[in-house]
Z-matrix of the N, CA and C atoms (Angstrom, degrees):
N
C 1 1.435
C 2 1.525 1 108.51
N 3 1.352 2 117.22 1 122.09
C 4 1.448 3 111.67 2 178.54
C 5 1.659 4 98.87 3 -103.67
N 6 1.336 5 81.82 4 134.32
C 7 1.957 6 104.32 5 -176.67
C 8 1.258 7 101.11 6 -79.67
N 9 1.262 8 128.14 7 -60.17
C 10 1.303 9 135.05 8 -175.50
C 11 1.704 10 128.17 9 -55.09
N 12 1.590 11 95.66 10 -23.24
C 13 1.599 12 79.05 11 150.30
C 14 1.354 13 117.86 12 -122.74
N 15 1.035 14 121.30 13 27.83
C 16 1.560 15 139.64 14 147.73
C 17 1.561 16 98.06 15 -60.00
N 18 1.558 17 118.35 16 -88.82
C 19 1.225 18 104.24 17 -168.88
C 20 1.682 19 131.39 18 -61.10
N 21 1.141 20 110.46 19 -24.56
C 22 2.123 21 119.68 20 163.98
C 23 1.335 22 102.20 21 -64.82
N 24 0.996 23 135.37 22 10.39
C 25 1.375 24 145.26 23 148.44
C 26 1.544 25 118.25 24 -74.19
N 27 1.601 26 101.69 25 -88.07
C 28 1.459 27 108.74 26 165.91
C 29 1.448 28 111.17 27 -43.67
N 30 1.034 29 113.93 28 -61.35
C 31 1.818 30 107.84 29 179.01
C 32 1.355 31 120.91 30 -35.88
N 33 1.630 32 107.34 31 -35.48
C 34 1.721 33 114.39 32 -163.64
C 35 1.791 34 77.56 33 -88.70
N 36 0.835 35 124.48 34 -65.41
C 37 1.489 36 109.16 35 -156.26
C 38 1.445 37 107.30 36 -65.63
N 39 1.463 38 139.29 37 -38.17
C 40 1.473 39 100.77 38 163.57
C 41 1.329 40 134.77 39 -84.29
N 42 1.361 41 125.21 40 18.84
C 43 1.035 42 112.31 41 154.26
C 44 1.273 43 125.97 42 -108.97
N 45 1.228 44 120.64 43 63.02
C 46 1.586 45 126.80 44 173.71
C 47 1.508 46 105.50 45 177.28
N 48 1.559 47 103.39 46 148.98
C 49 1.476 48 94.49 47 -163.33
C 50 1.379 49 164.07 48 41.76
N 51 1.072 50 141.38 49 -116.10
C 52 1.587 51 142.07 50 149.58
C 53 1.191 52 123.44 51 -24.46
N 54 1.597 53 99.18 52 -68.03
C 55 1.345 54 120.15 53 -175.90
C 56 1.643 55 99.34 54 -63.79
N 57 1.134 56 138.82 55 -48.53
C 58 1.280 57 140.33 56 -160.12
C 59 1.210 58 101.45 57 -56.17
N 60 1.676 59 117.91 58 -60.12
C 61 1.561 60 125.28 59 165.15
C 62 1.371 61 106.54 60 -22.62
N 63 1.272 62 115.10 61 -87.49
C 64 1.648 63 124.44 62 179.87
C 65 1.684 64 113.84 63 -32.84
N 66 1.137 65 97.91 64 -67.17
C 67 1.747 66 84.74 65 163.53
C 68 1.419 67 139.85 66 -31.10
N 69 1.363 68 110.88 67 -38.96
C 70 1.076 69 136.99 68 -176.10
C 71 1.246 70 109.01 69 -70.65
N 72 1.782 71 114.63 70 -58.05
C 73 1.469 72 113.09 71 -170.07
C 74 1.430 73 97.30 72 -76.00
N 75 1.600 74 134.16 73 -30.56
C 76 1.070 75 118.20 74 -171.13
C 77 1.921 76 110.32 75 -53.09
N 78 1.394 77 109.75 76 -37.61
C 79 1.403 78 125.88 77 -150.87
C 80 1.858 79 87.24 78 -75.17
N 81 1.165 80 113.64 79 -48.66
C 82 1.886 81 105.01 80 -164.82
C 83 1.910 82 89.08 81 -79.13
N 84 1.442 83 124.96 82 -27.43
C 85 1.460 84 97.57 83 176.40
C 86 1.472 85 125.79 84 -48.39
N 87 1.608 86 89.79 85 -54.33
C 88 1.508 87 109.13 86 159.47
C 89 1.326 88 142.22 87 -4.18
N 90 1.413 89 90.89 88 -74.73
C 91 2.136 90 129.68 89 -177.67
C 92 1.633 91 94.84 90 -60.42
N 93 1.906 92 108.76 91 -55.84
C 94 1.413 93 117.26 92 -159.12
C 95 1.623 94 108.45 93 -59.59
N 96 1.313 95 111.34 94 -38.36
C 97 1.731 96 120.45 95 -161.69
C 98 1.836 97 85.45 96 -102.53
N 99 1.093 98 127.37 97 -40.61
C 100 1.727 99 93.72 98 -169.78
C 101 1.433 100 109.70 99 -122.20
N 102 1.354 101 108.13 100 60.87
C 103 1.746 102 108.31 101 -175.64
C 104 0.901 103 122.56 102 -60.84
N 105 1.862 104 131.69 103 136.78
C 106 1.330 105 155.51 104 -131.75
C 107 1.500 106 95.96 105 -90.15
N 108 1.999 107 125.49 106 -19.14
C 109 1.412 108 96.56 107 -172.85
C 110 1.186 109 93.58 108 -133.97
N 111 1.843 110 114.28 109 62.80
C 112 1.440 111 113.68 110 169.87
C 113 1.382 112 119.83 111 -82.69
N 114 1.560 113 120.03 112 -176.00
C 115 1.695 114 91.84 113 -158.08
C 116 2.276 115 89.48 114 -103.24
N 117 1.549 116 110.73 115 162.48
C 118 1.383 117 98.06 116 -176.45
C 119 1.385 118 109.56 117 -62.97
N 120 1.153 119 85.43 118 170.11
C 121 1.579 120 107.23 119 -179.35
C 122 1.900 121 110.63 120 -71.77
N 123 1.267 122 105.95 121 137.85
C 124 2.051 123 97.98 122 -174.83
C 125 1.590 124 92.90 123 -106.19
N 126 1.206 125 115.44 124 144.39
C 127 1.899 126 120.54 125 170.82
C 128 1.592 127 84.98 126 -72.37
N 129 1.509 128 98.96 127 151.93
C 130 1.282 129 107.46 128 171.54
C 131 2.007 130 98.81 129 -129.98
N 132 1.305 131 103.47 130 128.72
C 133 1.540 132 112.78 131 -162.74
C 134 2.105 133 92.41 132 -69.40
N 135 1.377 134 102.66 133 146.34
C 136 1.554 135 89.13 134 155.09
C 137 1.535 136 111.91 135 -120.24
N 138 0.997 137 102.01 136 177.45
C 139 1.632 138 108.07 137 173.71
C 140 1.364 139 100.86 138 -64.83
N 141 1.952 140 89.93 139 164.99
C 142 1.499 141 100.71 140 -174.26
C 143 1.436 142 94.75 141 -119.05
């Protein structure tokens, strides 16, 4: 199996056209659901 033109594949197709679109929406789904300045996460204790 050659990887390397497996991925110059994917590479060529998102960057141009269609695929670029898709890239794109993939990238703001992204941003929208896991934003970079959410606050940390707190442990929450449970009962014993």
């Amino acid at each position: 199996m050659d990887f390397d033109a497996l991925l110059n594949q994917a590479t060529n197709f998102s960057s141009e056209g269609i695929g670029s679109f898709l890239a794109d929406i993939g990238r703001i789904l992204y941003n929208l659901l896991y934003p970079a300045n959410s606050d940390p996460a707190i442990p929450v204790e449970t009962p014993r």
